[in-house]
C-alpha positions as CSV (number, residue, x, y, z in Angstrom):
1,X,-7.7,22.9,167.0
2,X,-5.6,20.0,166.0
3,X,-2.8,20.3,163.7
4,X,-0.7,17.7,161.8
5,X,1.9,17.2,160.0
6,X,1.5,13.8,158.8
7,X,-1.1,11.9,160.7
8,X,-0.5,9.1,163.1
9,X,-3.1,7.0,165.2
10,X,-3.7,7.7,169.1
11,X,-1.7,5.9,171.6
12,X,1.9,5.0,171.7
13,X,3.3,2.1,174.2
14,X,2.0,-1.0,174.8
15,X,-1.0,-1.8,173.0
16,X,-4.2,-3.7,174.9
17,X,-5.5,-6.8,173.7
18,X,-9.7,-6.2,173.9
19,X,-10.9,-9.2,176.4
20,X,-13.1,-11.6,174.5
21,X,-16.8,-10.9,175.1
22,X,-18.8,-13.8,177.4
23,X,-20.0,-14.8,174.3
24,X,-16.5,-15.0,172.3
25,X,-15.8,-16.9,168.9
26,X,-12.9,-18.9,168.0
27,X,-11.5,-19.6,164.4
28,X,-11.0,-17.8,161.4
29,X,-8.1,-14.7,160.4
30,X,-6.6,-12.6,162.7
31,X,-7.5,-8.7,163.2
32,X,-5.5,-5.7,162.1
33,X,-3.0,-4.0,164.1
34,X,-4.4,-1.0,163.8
35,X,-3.0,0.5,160.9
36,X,-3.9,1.2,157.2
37,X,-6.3,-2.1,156.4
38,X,-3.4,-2.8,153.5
39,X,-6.5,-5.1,151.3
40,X,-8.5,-2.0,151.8
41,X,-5.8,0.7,150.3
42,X,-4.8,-1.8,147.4
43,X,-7.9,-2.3,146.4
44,X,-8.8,1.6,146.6
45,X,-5.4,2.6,144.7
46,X,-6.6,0.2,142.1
47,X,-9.6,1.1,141.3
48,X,-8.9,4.8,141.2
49,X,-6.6,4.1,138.7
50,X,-8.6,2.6,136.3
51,X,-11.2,4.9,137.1
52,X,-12.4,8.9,136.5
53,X,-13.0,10.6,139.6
54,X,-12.0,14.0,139.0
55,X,-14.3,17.4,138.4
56,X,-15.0,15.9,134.9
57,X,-15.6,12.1,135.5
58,X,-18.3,10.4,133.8
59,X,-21.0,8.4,135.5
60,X,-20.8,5.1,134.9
61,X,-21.8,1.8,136.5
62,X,-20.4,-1.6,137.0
63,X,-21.6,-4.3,135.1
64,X,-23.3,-7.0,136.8
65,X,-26.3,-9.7,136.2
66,X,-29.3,-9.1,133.9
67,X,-30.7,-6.6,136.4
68,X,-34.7,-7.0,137.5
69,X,-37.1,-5.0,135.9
70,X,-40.1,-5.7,137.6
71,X,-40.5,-6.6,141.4
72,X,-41.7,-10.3,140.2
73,X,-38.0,-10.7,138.7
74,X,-36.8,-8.8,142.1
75,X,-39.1,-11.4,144.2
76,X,-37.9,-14.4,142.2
77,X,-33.9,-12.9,142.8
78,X,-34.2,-12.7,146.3
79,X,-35.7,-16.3,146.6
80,X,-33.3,-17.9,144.5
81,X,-30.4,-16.2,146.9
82,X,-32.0,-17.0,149.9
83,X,-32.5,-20.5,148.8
84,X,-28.4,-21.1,147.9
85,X,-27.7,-19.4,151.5
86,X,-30.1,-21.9,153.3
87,X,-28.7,-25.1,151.1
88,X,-25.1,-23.9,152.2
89,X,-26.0,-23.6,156.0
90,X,-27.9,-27.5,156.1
91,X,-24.9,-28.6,153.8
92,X,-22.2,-26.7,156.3
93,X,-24.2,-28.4,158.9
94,X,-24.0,-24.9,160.3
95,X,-25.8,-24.0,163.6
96,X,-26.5,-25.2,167.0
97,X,-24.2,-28.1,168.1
98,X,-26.4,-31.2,169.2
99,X,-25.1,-30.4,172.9
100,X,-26.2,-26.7,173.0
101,X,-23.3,-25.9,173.5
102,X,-21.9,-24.1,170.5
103,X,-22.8,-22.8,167.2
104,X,-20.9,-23.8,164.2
105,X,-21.5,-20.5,162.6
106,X,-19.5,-21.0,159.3
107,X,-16.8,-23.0,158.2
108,X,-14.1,-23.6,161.3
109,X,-16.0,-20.2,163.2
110,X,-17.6,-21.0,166.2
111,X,-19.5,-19.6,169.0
112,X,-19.7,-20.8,172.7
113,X,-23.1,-20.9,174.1
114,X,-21.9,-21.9,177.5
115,X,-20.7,-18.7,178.2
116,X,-24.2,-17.6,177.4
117,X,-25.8,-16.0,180.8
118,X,-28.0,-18.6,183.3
119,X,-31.3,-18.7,181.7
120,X,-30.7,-17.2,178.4
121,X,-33.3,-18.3,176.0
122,X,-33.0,-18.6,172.5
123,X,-36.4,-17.8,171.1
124,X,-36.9,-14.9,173.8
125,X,-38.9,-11.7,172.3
126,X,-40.8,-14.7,169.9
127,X,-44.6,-16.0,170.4
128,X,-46.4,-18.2,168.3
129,X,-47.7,-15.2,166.5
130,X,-45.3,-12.1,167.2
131,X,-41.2,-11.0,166.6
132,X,-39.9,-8.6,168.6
133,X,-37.2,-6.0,167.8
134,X,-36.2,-3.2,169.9
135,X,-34.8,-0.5,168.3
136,X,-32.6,2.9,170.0
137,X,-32.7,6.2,168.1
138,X,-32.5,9.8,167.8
139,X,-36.4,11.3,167.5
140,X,-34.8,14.6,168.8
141,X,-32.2,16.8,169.1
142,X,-29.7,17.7,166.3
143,X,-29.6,14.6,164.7
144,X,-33.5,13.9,164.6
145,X,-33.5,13.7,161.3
146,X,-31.9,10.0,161.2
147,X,-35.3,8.8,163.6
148,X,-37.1,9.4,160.5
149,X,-35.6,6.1,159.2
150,X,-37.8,4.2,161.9
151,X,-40.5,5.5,161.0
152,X,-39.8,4.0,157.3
153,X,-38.7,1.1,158.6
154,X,-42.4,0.7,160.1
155,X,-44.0,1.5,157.1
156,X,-42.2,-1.3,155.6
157,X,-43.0,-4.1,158.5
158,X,-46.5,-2.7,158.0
159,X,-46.0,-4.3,154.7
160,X,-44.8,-7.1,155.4
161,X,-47.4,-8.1,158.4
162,X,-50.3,-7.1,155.9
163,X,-48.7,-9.6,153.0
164,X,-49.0,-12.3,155.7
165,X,-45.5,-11.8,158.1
166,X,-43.0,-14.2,158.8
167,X,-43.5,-17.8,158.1
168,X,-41.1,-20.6,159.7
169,X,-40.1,-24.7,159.2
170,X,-41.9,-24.5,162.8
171,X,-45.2,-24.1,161.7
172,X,-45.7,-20.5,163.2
173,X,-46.7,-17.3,161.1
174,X,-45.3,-14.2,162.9
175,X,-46.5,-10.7,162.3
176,X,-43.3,-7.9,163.2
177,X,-43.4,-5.8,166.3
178,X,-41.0,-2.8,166.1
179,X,-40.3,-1.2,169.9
180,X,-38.4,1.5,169.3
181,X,-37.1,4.7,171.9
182,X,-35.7,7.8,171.6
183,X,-32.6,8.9,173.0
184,X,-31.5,11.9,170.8
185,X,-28.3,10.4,169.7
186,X,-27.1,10.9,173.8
187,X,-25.1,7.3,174.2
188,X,-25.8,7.9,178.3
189,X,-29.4,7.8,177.2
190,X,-29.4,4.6,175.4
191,X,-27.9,2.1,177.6
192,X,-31.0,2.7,180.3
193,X,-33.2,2.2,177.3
194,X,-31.3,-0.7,175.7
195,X,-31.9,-1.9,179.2
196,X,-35.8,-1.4,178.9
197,X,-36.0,-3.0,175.7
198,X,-34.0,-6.4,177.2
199,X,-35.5,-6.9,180.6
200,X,-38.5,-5.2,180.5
201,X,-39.8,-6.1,176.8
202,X,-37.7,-9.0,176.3
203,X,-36.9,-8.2,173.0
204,X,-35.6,-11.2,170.2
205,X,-32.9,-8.6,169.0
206,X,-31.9,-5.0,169.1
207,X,-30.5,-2.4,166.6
208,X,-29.2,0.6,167.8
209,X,-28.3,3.6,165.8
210,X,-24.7,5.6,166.1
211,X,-21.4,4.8,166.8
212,X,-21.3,5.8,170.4
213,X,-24.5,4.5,171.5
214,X,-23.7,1.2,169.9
215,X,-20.4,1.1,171.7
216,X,-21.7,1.8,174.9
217,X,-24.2,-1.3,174.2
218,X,-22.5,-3.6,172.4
219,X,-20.4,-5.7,174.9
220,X,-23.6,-6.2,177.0
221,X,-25.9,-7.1,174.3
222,X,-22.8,-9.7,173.5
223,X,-22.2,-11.0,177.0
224,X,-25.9,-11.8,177.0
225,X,-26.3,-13.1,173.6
226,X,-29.0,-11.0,172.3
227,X,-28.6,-10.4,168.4
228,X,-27.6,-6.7,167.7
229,X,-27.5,-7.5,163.8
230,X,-27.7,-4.4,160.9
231,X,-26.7,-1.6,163.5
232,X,-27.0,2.2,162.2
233,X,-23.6,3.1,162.3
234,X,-20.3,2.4,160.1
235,X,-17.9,2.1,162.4
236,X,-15.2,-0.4,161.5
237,X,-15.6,-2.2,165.5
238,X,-18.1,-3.7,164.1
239,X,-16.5,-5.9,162.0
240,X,-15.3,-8.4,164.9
241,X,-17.2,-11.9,164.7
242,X,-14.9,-13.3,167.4
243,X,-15.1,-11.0,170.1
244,X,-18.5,-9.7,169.7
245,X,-20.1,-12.4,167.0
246,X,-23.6,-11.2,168.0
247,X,-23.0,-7.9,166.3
248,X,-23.0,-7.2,162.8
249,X,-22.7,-3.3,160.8
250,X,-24.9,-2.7,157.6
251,X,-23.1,0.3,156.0
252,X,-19.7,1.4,154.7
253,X,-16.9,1.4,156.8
254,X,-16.0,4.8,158.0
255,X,-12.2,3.8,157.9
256,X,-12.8,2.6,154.6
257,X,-14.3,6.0,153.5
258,X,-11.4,7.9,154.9
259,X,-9.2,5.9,153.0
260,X,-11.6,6.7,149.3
261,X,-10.6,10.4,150.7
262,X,-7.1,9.4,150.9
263,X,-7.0,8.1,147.4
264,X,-8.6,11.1,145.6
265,X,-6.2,13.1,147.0
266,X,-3.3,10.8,145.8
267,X,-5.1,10.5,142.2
268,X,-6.2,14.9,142.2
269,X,-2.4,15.4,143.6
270,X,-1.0,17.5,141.0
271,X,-3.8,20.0,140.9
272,X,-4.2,20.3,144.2
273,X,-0.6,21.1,145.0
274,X,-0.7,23.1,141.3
275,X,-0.4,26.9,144.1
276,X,2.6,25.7,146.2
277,X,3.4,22.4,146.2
278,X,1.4,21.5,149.4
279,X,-2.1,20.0,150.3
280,X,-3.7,21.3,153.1
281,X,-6.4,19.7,153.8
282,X,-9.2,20.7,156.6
283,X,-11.5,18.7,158.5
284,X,-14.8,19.3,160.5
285,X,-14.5,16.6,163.8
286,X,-17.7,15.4,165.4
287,X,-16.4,14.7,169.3
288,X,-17.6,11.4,169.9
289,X,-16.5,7.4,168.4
290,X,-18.3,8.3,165.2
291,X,-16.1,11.1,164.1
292,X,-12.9,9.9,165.8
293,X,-13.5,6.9,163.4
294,X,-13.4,9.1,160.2
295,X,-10.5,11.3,162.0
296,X,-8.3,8.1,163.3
297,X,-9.4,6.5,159.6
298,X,-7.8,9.4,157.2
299,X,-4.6,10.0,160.1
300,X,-4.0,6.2,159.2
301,X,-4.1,6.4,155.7
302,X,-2.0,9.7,155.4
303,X,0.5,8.1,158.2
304,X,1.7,5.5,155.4
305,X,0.7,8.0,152.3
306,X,3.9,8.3,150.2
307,X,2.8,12.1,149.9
308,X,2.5,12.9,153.8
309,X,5.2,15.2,153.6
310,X,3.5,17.2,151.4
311,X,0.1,17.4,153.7
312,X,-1.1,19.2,156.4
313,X,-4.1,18.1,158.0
314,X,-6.1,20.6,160.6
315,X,-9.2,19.7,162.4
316,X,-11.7,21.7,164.3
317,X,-13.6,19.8,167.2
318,X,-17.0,20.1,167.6
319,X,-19.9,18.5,169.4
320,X,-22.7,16.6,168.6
321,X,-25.1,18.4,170.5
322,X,-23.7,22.1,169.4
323,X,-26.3,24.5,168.0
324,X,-23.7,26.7,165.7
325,X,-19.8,25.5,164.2
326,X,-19.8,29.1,163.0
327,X,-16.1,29.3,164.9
328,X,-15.0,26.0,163.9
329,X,-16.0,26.9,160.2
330,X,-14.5,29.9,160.1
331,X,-10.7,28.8,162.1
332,X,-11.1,25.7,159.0
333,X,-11.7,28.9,156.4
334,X,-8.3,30.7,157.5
335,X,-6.2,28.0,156.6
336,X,-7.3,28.1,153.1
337,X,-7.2,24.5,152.0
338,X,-7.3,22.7,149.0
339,X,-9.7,19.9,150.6
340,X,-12.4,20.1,153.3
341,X,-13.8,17.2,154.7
342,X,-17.0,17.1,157.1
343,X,-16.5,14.4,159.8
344,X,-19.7,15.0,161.2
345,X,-23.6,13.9,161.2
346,X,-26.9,15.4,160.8
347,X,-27.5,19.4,161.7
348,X,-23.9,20.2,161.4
349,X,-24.0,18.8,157.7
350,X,-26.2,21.7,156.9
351,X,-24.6,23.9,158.9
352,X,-21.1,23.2,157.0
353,X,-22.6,23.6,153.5
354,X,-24.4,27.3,154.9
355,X,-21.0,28.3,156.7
356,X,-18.8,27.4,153.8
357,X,-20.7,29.5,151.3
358,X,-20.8,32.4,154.1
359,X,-16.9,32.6,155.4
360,X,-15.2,31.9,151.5
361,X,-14.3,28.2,152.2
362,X,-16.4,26.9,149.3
363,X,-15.3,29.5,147.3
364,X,-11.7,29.0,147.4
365,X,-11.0,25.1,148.5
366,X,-10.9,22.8,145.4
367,X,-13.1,20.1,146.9
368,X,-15.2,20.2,149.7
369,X,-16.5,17.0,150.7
370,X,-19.5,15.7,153.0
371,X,-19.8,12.6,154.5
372,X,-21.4,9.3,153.7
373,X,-23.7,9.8,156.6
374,X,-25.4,13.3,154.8
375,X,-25.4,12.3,151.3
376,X,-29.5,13.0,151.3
377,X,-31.4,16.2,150.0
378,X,-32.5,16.2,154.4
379,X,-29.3,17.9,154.1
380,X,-28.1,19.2,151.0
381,X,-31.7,20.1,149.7
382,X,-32.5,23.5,148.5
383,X,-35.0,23.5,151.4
384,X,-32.4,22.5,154.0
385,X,-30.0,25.1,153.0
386,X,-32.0,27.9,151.7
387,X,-32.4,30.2,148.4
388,X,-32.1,28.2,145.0
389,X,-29.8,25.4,146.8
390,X,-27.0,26.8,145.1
391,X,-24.8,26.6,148.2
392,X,-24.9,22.8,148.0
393,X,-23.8,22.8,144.1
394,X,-20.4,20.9,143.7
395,X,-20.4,19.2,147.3
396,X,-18.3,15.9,147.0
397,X,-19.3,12.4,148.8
398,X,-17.5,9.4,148.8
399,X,-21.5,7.6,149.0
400,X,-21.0,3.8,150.2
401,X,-22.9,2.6,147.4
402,X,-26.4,3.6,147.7
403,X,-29.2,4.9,145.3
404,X,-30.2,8.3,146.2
405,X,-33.8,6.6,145.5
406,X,-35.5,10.1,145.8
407,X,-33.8,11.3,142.9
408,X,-35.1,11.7,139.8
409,X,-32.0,9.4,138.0
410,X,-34.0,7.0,139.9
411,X,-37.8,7.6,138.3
412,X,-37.5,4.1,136.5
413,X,-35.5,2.2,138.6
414,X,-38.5,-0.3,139.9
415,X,-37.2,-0.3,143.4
416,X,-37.4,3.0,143.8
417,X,-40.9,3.4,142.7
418,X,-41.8,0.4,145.2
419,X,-40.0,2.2,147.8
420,X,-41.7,5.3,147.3
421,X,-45.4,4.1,146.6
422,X,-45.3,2.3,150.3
423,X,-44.3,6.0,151.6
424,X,-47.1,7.6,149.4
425,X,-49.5,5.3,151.6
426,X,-48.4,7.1,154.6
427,X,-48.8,10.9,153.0
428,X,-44.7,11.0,153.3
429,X,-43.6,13.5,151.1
430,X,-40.1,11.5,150.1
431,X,-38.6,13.6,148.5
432,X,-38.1,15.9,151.2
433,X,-37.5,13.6,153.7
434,X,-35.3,10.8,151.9
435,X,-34.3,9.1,155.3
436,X,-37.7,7.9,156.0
437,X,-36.8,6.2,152.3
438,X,-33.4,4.8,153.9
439,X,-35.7,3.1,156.7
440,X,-37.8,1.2,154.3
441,X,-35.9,0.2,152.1
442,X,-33.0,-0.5,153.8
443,X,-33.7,-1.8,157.3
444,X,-37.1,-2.9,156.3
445,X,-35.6,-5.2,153.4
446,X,-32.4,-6.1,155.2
447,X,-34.2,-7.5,158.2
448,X,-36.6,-9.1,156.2
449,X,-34.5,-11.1,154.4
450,X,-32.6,-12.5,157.2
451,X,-35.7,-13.4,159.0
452,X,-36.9,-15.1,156.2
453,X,-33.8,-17.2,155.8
454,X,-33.3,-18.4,159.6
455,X,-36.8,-19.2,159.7
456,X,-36.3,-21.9,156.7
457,X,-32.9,-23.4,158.9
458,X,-33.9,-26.5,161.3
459,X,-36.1,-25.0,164.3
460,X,-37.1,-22.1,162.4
461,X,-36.5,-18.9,163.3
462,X,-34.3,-18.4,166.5
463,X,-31.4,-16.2,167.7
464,X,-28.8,-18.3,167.0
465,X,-30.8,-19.2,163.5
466,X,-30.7,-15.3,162.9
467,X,-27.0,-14.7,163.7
468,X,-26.0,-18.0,161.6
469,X,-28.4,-16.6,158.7
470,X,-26.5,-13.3,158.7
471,X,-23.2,-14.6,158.9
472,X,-23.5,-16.5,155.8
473,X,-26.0,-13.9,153.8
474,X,-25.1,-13.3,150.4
475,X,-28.5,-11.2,148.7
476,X,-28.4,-8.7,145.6
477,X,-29.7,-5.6,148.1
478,X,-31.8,-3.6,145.6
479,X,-30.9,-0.2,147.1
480,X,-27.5,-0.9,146.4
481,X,-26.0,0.7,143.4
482,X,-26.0,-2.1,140.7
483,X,-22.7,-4.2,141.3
484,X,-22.1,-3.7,144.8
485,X,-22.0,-7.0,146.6
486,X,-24.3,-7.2,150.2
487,X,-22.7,-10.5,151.6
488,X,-21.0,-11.7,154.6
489,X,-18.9,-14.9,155.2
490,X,-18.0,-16.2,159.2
491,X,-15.2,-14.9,160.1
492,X,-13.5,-14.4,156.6
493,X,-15.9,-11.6,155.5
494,X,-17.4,-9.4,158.7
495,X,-18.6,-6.3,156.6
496,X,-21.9,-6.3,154.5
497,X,-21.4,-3.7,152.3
498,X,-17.5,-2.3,151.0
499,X,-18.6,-0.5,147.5
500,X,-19.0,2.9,147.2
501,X,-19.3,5.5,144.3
502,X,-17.5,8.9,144.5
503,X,-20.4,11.7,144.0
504,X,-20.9,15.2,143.4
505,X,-24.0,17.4,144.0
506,X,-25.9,18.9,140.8
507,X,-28.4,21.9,142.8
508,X,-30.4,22.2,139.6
509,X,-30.9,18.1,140.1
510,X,-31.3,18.1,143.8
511,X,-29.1,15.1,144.0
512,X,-25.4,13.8,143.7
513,X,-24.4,12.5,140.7
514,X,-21.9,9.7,140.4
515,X,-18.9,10.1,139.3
516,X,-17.0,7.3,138.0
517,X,-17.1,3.6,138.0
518,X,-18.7,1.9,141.4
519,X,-15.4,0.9,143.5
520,X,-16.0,-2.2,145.3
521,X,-13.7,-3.9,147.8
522,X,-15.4,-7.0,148.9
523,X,-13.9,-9.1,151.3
524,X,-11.2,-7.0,151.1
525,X,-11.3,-5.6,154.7
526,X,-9.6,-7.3,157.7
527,X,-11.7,-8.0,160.4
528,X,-11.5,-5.2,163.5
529,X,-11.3,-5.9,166.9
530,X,-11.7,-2.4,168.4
531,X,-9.8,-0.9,171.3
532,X,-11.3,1.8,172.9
533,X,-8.2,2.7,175.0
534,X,-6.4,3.1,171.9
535,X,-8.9,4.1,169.6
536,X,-8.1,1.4,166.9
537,X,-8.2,-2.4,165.7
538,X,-6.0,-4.0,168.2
């Protein structure tokens, strides 16, 4: 058990400079130091202050453009957007320097080839008919039920390869061949098979799924320049195009989440210190990079909170393989706090929402939240956590901007129904497994669109096409609530998505409801080059 005061990040003394990867960037803003991302707070403060997100908000959304109504209007969308990002690469001249030497990824950002292994190849894990991608992820163990989102994902490319694949400025027509392995969310496992998917099947790219299996992966797939684009995980390392600009996040920021936590407490303050003046506040750790992110995240923001004083913060460890957190849960239940927080992924989700019901914790605590990660019936649903799915009613998530597409707010939203008539192909019963939804429509629609964009670029699709496509992608991503922005920007902008909605759980519904306006922080967060000694942006 871990007990704090006020919170402070790991690691005091000198702090480490990360050494640049072999395939390092140059140009563009400097990282943070490691503390509270200040763009990312501001923006936070000020939009929960123009904003409901207390037990009686109102779900509202933020206005955007006419919004498409039909897939035709989505397909058009989508063609317009990938049209503006290829016109700004060929006017930015971005790409491959005439030497091979470098990549002029985005306006002064470059990337130096020469550092680029003997014999690296460019189109490798491409034929004249065929792409490539490996993939890492957890089929088993106690967070199987994120391998469900490959098997969407197929469904998806199954799609795409039947509607004609991927066609290029090179002439070629490539159908999508997805490689992916199982190593049950065990980091030691995936770096053998990440080594499989490189060597052996000469992959074009791979995308590896959680934060420690990325990390263990990441500086090799870098030093080789193999493109490691839309990985499965939100943590913040991710975000740092100059040391590892072959590596790009998809999802919310776990920092950036811990910080949303940060400022509901500051904006529920005086009801939650209403019994005594104090906040304690009690958080479920997963041990690995993953929840050390959410923990190191919210210690941050509460470091510089002007209410510290006022806060304890207690955390019970557990890890990702663990069958039960019956003791963790219950040491969390005797400190009675006004806020619980899981920092945790897949089984243990459930397990919290069972064991809070059980020991009095739900009863008693004001808020109880879950994370980003588990905002999916797969977790909260009435057949996950037993009985009428009462014990789920009232769960808070801060939900980095999805739609919750198996719910029924989203009957006539015309994504949805696309998304859920290519599962109905494949007998999937969506509703009770959601992730395989995440999979198709996120990854399958994510990498689609970037492929489709580097292919249009001068020498069609290639991995340095790919990366320079991604760095400068700037799409309306349909399973996005409406308003969010999906973009990136060289080394200005490194995270694709920074909206999220604060949610709440309806049992009768089977779904969290929003709560509030949409919060979006765009461009707001400072790029991160991670230090694993010290367990922050160095």
């Amino acid at each position: 058990m871990t007990r704090s005061k006020f919170g402070v990040l790991g690691g005091a003394g000198v702090v480490l400079a990360l050494l640049a990867s072999a395939c390092g960037g140059s140009g563009g803003d400097d990282a943070t130091d490691g503390t509270i991302d200040a763009g990312v707070k501001d923006g936070v403060n000020a939009a929960m202050n123009a904003t409901s997100t207390s037990a009686g908000g109102s779900a509202t959304t933020v206005a955007a453009a006419k919004y498409p109504t039909t897939m035709d209007e989505w397909q058009a969308r989508w063609k317009s957007e990938r049209d503006a990002s290829v016109k700004k690469i060929k006017a930015g001249k971005f790409g491959i320097s005439a030497d091979g030497k470098s990549v002029l990824m985005s306006d002064g950002y470059t990337v130096d080839l020469t550092k680029c292994p003997s014999g690296w190849n460019n189109t490798e894990g491409l034929s004249d008919t065929e792409i490539k991608i490996g993939h890492t992820t957890a089929l088993s163990g106690t967070l199987a039920v994120y391998g469900q989102i490959a098997h969407g994902w197929q469904y998806y490319i199954n799609e795409i390869n039947a509607g004609g694949g991927i066609k290029d400025t090179a002439g070629k027509t490539r159908k999508i061949n997805l490689i992916f392995k199982d190593d049950g969310y065990d980091s030691a496992r995936t770096i053998p098979l990440v080594d499989e998917l490189i060597d052996s099947e000469k992959v074009f790219m791979v995308i590896t799924l959680g934060s420690p299996n990325t990390m263990k992966t990441y500086d090799k797939l870098n030093q080789r320049c193999i493109p490691q684009p839309l990985v499965m995980t939100g943590h913040p390392a991710w975000g740092d195009p100059i040391n590892h600009p072959w590596t790009t996040g998809e999802q919310l920021a776990y920092n950036t989440e811990a910080v949303l936590w940060g400022g509901f407490i500051e904006k529920n303050a005086a009801e939650l210190k209403k019994k005594d003046g104090k906040i304690t506040v009690a958080g479920l750790v997963m041990n690995n990079d993953f929840g050390r992110a959410y923990d190191g995240g919210f210690k941050a923001w509460l470091a510089q909170s002007p209410m510290k004083a006022d806060i304890e913060y207690f955390t019970e460890i557990i890890e990702p393989s663990a069958p039960t957190i019956t003791d963790a849960m219950t040491t969390l239940a005797s400190k009675n706090p006004e806020i619980f927080i899981a920092e945790t992924a897949g089984t243990s989700c459930t397990q919290a929402v069972t064991e809070a019901a059980q020991n009095g914790l739900k009863e008693k605590a004001l808020y109880v939240f879950q994370p980003s990660v588990c905002k999916a019936n797969s977790f909260m649903g009435k057949d996950k956590v037993g009985g009428d799915g009462k014990a789920s009613d009232g769960w808070w998530v801060v939900g980095g901007g999805t739609k919750a597409l198996e719910a029924q707010s989203f009957d006539a939203d015309i994504w949805a129904m696309e998304c859920r008539k290519r599962l109905e192909k494949n007998s999937i019963d969506w509703v009770k497994n959601p992730a395989y939804m995440s999979g198709a429509c996120r990854w399958g629609w994510s990498t689609e669109q970037v492929f489709r964009i580097a292919s249009e670029l001068d020498g069609g699709l290639t991995r340095v096409n790919l990366m320079v496509a991604l760095r400068n992608f700037d799409l309306t991503a349909p399973y996005l609530l409406q308003g969010a922005k999906f973009n990136l920007s060289g080394n200005k902008d490194a995270y694709l998505t920074e909206a999220s909605e604060f949610g709440k759980y309806d049992y009768l519904k089977q779904s969290f409801i929003q709560q509030g306006d949409l919060i979006e922080l765009s461009g707001k967060s400072k790029n991160c080059a991670w230090n694993q000694q010290t367990g922050n942006c160095g």
